[in-house]
Structures are given as C-alpha cells and as structure tokens.
C-alpha positions, 0 to 999 in steps of 0.5 A: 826369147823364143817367138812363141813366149813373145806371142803369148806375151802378146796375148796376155797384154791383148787380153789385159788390155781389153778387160781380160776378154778376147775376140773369138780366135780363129783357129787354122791347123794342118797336120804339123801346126797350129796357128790360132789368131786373135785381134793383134796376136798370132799364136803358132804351134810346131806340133813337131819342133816345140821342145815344151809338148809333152807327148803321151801314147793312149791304147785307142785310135785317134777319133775315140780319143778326140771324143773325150777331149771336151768333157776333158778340159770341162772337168779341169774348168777350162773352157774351149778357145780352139775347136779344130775338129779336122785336125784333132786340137782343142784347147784355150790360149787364153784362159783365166785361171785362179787358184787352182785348175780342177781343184789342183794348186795352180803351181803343181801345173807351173812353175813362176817363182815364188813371194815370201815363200808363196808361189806366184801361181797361187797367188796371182791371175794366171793367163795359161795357154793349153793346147792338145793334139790328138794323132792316130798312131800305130795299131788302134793307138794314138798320140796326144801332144799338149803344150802348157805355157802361162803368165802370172799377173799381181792382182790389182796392182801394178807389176811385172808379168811373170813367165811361168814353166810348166812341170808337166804334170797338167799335161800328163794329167790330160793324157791320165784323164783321156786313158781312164775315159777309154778304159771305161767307155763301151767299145 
C-alpha cells in the first residue's frame, strides 16, 4: 500500500476516533512538498512524485490565481484545513462530506464500488482529502496541482472502510472553476 493511503488511513481512524473533529493541522510546505500534521497523523504531498495530482495550466500568474482559491473551495462547500499562503496550497485532509460536493453526486468525484447497485460514495460518510498547489508558469501562466483522495464509512453501523479512487473530475472542476474566475475578474 503506498504510504500516503496508510496516512490518510490514519486520519480517517483519527478523525472517527475523536468524534469526526480534529485539532487544528499544522501545516509546513517548501516548493516541492507539503507535510500537513495533525494529533497522530502526518500527511505528506510530493507535488512533484505523486502519480494522483492532477495538473492543469491556468492563462493568469500564480498570485491572481491564488486569490481565488478560497471562494473556490467555499462554492464547492469545503471548508479550509490547509492555508499555506507562502507556497500557494490550500485545501482540507480532513473533510466531511455527504451526499454531494457543490451540489454534485459524490461519486462523480470518487470512485468506491458500489451496494446493490448504489455507489458507496453516495451513500456512506465521505473523509475526502483535497489539496491544491498553485506554481507560477511561463509567461503570466500558472500551474494548479490538486490531489483528491477519500475513504467512505457505512453510517451508523460498523463496517469496513472503504478507499476510494478519484475520477478526476473534482479536480479538473477546481481548475474549471479558477479559469472562469480569471476570465471574469477585472485585470
């Protein structure tokens, strides 16, 4: 199993354990990686390593885009864990979600089998960790990188966890959302 999947394991039981609430992360970044701690869990991004980033070139320099982050991930209804303004990441390692993420089916976003025909993401608790990076590029462009990953968890009753893939629509959403905002910000 690939050592972030055991540390978002991690947070999911931490998050379980203490009544789905946890301590406020702490959040450390350099130019290449992210490591966000909270009480007893570590998560750590490889902006550059991960195969599950998904990257997406937006027509406006890196601060602009930045800018928009935050009313970004409110119109998709997840709230800030991770406010690194230095390096340009924002997101949540810990999100709750149900149902649905800014008014979309959970499982358009991931991908956790399915019950009787019902996909598991729409149906059970969802811990989704969604983190974005924003990198100047070349001439005025940049580069957003968000990573999706997510657990389901039966509501109410025992269970296993379920790991769930990301389709990569949350994440080409994000950059869809971000292009529309520079299309129709003032310069």
């Amino acid at each position: 199993m690939r050592p972030y999947l055991v540390m978002i394991s991690s947070l999911v039981a931490a998050a379980c354990s203490s009544g789905g609430t946890l301590n406020d992360p702490v959040a450390n970044s350099t130019a290449a990686e992210t490591r966000v701690q909270t009480p007893g869990t570590t998560i750590q991004v490889d902006w550059a390593a991960e195969h599950n980033i998904v990257a997406n070139t937006i027509p406006a320099p890196a601060d602009k885009v930045w800018k928009y982050l935050p009313e970004t991930y409110t119109e998709l209804g997840i709230d800030p864990g991770t406010v690194d303004s230095e390096h340009f990441v924002y997101g949540n390692t810990s999100a709750r979600v149900r149902r649905q993420i800014g008014g979309v089916r959970i499982s358009k976003y991931l991908e956790c089998g399915s019950q009787a025909g019902t996909p598991t993401a729409d149906v059970y608790d969802i811990y989704i960790s969604v983190l974005t990076k924003v990198e100047p590029g070349d001439a005025g462009t940049s580069t957003v990188k968000t990573q999706v990953e997510g657990q389901a968890l039966p509501e109410g009753v025992s269970g296993h966890n379920v790991r769930c893939a990301t389709t990569g629509a949350l994440e080409a959403r994000i950059a869809k959302m971000l292009n529309d905002r520079m299309a129709h910000s003032p310069t």
